[in-house]
KEDO-582230 format. One line per 5 residues: number of its first residue (from 1); their letters; for each residue x, y, z of C-alpha. Coordinates in Angstrom, 1 decimal. Layout:
N
NUM> a> X:Y:Z; ...;
# end
This chain:
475
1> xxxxx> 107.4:100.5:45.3; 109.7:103.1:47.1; 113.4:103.2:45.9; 115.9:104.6:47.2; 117.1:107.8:44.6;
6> xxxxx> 120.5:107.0:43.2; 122.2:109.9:44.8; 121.8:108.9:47.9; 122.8:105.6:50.0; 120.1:104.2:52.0;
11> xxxxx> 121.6:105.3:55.3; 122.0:108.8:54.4; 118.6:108.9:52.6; 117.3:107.6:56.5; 119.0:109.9:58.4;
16> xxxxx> 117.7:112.7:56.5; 114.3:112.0:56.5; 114.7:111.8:60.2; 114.4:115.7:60.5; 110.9:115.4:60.4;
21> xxxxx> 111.1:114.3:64.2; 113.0:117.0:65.1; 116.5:116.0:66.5; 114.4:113.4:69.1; 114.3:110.4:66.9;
26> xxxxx> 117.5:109.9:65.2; 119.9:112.0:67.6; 118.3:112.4:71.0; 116.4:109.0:70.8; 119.7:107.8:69.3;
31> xxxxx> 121.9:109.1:72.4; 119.3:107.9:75.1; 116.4:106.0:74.2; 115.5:102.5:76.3; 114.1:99.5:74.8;
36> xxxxx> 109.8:99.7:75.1; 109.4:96.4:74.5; 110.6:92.3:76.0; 113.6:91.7:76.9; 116.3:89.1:76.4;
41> xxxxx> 114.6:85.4:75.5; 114.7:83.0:78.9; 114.5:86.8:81.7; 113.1:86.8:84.2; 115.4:84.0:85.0;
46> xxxxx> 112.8:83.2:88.2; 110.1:85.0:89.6; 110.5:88.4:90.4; 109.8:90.1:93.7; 110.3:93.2:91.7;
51> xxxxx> 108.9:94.8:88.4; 110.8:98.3:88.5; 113.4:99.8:90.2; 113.5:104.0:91.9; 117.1:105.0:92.6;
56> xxxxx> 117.2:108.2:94.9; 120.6:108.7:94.3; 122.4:111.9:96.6; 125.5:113.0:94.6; 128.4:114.1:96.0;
61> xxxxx> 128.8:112.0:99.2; 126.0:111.8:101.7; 127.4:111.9:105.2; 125.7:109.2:107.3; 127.0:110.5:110.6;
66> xxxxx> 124.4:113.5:110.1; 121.9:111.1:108.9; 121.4:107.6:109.6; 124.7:106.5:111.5; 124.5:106.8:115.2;
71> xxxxx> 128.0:106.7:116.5; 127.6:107.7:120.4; 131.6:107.0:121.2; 132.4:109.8:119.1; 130.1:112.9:121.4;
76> xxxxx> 132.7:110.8:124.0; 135.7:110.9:121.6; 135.0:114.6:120.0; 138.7:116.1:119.4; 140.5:113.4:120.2;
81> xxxxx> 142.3:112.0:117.1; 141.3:108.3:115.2; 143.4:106.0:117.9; 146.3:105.0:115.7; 145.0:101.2:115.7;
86> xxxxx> 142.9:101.8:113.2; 145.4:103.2:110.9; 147.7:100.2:111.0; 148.0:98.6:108.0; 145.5:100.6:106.0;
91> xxxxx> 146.8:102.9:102.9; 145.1:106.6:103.2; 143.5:107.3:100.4; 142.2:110.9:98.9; 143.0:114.1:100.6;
96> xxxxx> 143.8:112.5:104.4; 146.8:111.5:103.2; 147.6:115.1:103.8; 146.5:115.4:107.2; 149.0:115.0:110.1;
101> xxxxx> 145.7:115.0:112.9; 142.3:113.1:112.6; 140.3:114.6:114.9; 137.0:112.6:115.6; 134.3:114.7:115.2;
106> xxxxx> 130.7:114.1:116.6; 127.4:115.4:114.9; 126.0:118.5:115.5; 122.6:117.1:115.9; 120.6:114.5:118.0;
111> xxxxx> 119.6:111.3:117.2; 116.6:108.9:118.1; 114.8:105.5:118.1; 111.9:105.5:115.6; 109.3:103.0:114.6;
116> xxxxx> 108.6:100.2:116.0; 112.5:98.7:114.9; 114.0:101.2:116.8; 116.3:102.6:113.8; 118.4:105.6:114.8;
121> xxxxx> 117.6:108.5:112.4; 119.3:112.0:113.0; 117.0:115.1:113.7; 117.5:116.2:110.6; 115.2:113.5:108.9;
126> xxxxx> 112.1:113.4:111.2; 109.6:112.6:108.1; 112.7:109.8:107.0; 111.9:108.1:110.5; 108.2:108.3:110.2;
131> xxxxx> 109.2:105.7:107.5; 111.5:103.6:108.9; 109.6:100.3:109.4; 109.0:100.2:105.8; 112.7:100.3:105.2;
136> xxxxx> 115.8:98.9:106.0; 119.0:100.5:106.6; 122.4:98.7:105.4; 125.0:100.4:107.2; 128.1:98.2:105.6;
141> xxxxx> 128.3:99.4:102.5; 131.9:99.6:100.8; 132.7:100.9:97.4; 136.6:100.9:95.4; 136.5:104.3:94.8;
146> xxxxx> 137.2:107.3:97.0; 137.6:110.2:94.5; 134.1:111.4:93.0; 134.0:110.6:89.4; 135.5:106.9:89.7;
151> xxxxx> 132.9:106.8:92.2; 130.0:108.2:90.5; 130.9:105.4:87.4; 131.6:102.8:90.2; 128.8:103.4:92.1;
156> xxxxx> 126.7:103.7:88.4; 128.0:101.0:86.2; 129.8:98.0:88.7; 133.4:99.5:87.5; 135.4:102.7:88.0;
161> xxxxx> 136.7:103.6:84.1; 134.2:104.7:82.1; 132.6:103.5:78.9; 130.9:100.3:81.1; 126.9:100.5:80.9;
166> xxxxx> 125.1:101.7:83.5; 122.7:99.6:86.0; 119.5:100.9:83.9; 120.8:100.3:81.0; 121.7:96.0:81.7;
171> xxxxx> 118.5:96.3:83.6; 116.1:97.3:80.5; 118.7:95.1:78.0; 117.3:92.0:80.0; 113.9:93.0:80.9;
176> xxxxx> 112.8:95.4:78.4; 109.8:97.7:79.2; 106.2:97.5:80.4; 105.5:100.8:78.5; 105.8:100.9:74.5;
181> xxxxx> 105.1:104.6:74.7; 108.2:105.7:77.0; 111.7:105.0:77.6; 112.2:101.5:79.7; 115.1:103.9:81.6;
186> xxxxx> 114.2:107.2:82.2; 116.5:109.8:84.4; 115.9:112.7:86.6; 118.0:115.6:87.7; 117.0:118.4:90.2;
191> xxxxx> 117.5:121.6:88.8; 119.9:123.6:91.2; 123.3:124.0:90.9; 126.0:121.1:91.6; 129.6:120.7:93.2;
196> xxxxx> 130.1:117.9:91.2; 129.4:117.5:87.9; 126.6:114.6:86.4; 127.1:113.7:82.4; 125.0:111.7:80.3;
201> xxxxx> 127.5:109.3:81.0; 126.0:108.0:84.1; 123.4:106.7:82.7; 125.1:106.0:79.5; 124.5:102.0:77.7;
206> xxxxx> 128.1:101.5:77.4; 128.7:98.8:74.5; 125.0:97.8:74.6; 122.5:98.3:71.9; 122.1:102.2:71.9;
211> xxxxx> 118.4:101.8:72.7; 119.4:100.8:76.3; 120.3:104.8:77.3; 118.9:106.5:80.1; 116.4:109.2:78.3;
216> xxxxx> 116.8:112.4:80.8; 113.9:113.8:81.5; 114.3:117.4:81.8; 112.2:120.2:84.0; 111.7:123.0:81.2;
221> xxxxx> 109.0:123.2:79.0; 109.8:120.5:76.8; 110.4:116.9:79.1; 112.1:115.6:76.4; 113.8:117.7:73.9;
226> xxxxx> 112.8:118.1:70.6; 109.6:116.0:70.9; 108.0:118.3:69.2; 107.1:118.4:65.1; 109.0:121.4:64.5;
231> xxxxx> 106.9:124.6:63.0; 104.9:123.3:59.3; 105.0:119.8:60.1; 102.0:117.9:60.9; 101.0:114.6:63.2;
236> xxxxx> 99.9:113.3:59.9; 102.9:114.2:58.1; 105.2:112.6:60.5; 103.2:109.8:60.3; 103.5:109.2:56.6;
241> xxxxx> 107.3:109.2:56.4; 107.9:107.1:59.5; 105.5:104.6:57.5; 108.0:105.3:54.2; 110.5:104.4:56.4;
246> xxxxx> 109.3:101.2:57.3; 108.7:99.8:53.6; 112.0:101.1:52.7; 113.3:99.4:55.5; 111.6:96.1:55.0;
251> xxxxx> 113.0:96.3:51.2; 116.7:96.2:52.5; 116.0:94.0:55.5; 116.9:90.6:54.1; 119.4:91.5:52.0;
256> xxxxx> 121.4:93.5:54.4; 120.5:93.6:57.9; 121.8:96.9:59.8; 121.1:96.5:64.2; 122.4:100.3:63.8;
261> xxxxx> 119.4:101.5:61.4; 116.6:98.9:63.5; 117.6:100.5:66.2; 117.2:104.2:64.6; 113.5:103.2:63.1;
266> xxxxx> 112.4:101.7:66.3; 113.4:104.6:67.7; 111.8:107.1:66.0; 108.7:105.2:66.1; 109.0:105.6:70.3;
271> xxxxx> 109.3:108.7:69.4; 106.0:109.2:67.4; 104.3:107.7:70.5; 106.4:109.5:73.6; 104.8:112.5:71.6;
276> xxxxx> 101.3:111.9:73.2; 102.6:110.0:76.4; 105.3:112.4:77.3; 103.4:115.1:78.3; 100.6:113.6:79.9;
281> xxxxx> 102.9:111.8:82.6; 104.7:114.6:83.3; 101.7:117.0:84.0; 101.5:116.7:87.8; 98.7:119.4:88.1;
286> xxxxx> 95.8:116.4:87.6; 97.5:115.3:91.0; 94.9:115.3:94.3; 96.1:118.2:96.5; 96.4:114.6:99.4;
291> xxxxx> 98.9:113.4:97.2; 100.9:116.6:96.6; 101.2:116.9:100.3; 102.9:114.5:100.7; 105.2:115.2:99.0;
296> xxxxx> 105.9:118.9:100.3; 105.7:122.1:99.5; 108.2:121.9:97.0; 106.7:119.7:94.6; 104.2:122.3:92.9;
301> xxxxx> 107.9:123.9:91.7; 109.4:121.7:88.9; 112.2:120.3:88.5; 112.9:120.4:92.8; 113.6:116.8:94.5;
306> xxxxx> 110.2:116.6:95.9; 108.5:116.9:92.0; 111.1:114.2:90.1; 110.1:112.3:93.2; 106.5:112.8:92.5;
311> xxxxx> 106.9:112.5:88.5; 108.9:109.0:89.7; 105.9:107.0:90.8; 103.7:108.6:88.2; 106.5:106.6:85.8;
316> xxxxx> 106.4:103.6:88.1; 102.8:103.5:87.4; 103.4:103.6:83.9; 105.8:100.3:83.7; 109.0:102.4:83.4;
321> xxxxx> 111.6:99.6:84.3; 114.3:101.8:85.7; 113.9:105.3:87.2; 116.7:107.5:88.8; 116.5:110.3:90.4;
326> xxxxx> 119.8:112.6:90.7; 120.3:114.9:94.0; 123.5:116.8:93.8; 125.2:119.4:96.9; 126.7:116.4:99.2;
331> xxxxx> 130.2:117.3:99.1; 130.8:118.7:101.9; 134.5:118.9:102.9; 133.5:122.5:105.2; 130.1:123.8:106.6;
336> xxxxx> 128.8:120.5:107.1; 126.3:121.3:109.7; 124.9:124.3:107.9; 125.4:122.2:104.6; 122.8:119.1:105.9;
341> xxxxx> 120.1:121.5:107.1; 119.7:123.1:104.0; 120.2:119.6:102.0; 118.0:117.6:103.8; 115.1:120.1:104.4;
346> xxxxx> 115.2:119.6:100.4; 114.8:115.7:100.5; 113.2:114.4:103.6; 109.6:115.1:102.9; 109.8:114.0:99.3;
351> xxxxx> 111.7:110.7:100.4; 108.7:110.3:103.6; 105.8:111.0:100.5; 107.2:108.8:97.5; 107.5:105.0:100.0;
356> xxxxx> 103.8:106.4:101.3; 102.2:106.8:97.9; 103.9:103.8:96.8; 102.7:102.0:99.8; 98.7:103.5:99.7;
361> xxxxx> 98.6:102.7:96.1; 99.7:98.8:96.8; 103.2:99.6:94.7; 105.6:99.3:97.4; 105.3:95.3:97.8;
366> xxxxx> 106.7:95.2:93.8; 108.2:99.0:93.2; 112.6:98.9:95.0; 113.4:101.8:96.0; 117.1:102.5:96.9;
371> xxxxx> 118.7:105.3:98.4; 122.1:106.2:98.6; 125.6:108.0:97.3; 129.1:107.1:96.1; 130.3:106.6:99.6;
376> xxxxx> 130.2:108.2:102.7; 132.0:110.4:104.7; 135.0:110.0:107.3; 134.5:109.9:111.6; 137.0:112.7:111.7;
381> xxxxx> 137.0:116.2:110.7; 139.0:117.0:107.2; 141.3:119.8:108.7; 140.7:121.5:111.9; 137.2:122.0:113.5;
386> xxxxx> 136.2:125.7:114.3; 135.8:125.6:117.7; 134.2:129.7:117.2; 131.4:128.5:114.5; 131.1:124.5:115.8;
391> xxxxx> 131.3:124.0:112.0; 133.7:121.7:110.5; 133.7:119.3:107.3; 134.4:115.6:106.5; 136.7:114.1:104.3;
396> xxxxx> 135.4:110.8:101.2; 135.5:108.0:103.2; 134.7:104.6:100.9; 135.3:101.6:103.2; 131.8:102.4:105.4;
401> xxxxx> 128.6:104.2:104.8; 125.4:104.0:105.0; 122.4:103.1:102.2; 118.7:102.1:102.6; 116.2:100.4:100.6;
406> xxxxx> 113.0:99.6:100.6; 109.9:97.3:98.9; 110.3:95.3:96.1; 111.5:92.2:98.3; 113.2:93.9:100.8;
411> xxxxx> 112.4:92.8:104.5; 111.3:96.0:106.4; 112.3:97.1:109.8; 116.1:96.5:109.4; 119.3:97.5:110.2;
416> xxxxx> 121.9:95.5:108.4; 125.6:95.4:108.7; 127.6:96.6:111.6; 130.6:99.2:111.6; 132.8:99.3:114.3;
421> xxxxx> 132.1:102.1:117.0; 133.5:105.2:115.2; 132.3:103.7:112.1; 135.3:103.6:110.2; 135.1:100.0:108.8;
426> xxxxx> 132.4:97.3:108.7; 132.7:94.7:110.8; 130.0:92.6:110.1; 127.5:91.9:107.1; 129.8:93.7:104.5;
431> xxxxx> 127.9:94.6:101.5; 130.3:95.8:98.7; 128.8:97.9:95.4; 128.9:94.6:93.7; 127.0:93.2:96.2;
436> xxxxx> 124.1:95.7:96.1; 124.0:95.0:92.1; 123.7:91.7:92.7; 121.0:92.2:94.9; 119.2:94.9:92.9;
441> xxxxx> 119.4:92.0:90.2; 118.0:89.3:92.0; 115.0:90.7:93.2; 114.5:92.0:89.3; 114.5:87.7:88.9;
446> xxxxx> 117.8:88.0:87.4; 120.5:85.9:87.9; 123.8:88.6:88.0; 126.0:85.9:86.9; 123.6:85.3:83.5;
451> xxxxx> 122.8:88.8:82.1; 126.0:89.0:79.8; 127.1:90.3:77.4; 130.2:89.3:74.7; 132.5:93.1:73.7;
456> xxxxx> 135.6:92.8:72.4; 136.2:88.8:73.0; 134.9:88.5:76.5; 131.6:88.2:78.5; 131.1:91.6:80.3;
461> xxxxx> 128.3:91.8:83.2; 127.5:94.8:85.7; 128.8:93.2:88.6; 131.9:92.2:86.8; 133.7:89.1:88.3;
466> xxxxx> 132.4:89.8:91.9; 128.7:90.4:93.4; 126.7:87.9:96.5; 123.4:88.9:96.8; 122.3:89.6:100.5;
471> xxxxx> 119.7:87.3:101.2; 119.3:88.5:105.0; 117.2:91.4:104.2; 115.3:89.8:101.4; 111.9:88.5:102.2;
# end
């Protein structure tokens, strides 16, 4: 029998053995690793429409007037300021509380009907409006939050103060993972260089079981770091003390159970397995030149949009419960125009190739996809427009902007919620960040007012006290 020597307590014992995985199983695993097995007893609480979920999520604030918001009063409007009407009675929030003048400002490029629905989709996203009756557009979205990182941890985790889990993480605490060989929430970031910052604590668990972290996925050589045996140790060897483990474990068990050390051994033992499964799933070369090419140019380059959006549906595939995807360079408060050709040349393709793999490979019916940012941007220019360059910039703008999603439930061909005609607040269909959690929920078979969970005397969920889910666009 294995005891534990004397000089030692069990835990320390444990997490010194656990340099035999490198750092990966008891301090990477242990700051991101996502439950591979079931979930929560009684979840699904109905059938799902959904098995997994791919969040495209564009940081910084995604303007929708350059994108998918077709405002036509403003070309009429361009330089005239916000009519004062619908000012009254609103609070400005952010930096246009410093401006004296809101000059309306109209896009710099041309929009058009596409697809059979008809959607409006700016110039700038032809491949995005090849797509757009698999889709639907929800053009009422309203978040809390106006400044970035209350926004970001709004937008993220159903409340603007950190320390709140994060949607992947109350996703895999209630479902678990289809995979037992990778993380059940798995995040990727492109590599370039971003405005605003994005922490592990966007896809952080929050007060749930540590297991229930986003795992980032990362574009060097190494996915995952430290996933390899470090120089002298062997598969074998690694094998033979994560078995030690285990009796010494058991031994202990009954007499003193520690969630803190379960977690750690099951977690290591992920980490045995993510050894092997790790790299294969992240080697795109195996990939049909077809498939690659859809995807753009781009995606032979790792670490660029069009690759994580690639490596996304290979994780899909694989039962990965929870995948998102990080884009940053949105903020645009000047050079807007120069700004979204550059940004959306880097997504459009990728976004066109990921919904028509998913779709060829029969994926789409059970894969959501959502796309979208921490809010939008305003209808008039943030300072003065440079009537030299035509460039100007656009201030946060929280209370309307513009998301889509697609498959997993979602009816196709839509265009859901209406703002008013500068788009400055919804006026029909609202559908609040609560909302959209709710609704991400439901079609995951979850009922958002069930998935709980009891810290620090009270019952916590990710749409906090609020959330309807929006049953018009659901099939």
């Amino acid at each position: 029998m294995l005891e534990v020597p004397p000089q030692l307590t069990r835990r320390q014992w444990l997490t010194t053995a656990g340099s035999g995985l490198g750092a990966l199983a008891f301090s990477e695993l242990m700051s991101g690793a996502a439950q591979a097995a079931g979930g929560l007893p009684g979840f699904p609480h109905f059938a799902p429409k959904a098995k997994r979920v791919i969040f495209l999520f564009m940081s910084g604030g995604l303007s929708q007037y350059e994108s998918f918001a077709w405002k036509p009063l403003l070309n009429k409007h361009h330089g005239s300021d916000l009519p004062p009407t619908m000012l009254e009675g609103k609070r400005l929030v952010g930096m246009s509380r410093f401006q004296a003048k809101f000059p309306l400002v109209r896009s710099t490029f041309g929009f058009k009907q596409a697809g059979k629905c008809g959607a409006w989709v700016s110039s700038l996203f032809p491949r995005t409006g090849d797509i757009v009756d698999d889709i639907t557009f929800v053009h009422s979205m309203k978040s809390d939050a106006v400044n970035h990182d209350p926004a970001l941890t709004f937008m993220q985790t159903g409340a603007p103060l950190p320390s709140r889990p994060t949607m992947g993480s109350w996703v895999t605490y209630g479902l678990g993972s289809e995979n037992a060989d990778l993380p059940g929430y798995i995040v990727l970031v492109t590599n370039k260089s971003a405005d605003q910052p994005l922490t592990s604590r966007l896809w952080d668990s929050g007060f749930l079981p540590a297991q229930h972290q986003g795992v980032q996925f990362r574009s060097g050589k190494d996915a995952v770091l430290y996933i390899n045996n470090p120089p002298g140790v062997s598969t074998s060897s690694t094998r033979r003390m994560l078995d030690g483990l285990a009796k010494l474990h058991e031994q202990k068990l009954a007499a003193s159970p520690d969630p803190e050390l379960e977690a750690r051994i099951a977690q290591a033992e992920l980490a045995f397995r993510m050894q092997t499964a790790v790299p294969e799933v992240t080697d795109l070369s195996g990939e049909p030149e077809s498939v690659q090419k859809l995807y753009g140019a781009d995606v032979k380059t790792r670490g660029t949009f069009a690759s994580n959006c690639l490596l996304a549906r290979r994780l899909a595939e694989k039962g990965v419960r929870f995948i998102q995807l990080f884009h940053p360079g949105w903020d645009m408060h000047g050079g807007l125009p120069e700004g979204m050709k550059a940004m959306s040349k880097e997504i459009d393709q990728a976004c066109y190739g990921l919904i028509t793999d998913l779709k060829q490979r029969d994926m789409l019916k059970d894969t959501l996809v959502v796309f979208g940012s921490e809010f939008g941007r305003t209808c008039y220019s943030q300072g003065l427009m440079s009537k030299v360059t035509g460039t100007y910039g656009r201030e946060h703008h929280r209370d309307a902007f513009t998301f889509w999603m697609a498959g997993g439930g979602i009816k196709p061909g839509l265009s859901h919620g209406e703002t008013d005609d500068f788009g400055y607040q919804v006026v029909s269909d609202q559908m609040h960040v609560n909302d959209l959690h709710a609704t991400m929920l439901h079609l995951l078979g979850i009922d958002h007012e069930r998935l709980t969970f009891r810290h620090q005397g009270r019952d916590y969920r990710l749409t906090d006290l609020h959330g309807k889910v929006a049953n018009k666009i659901l099939l």
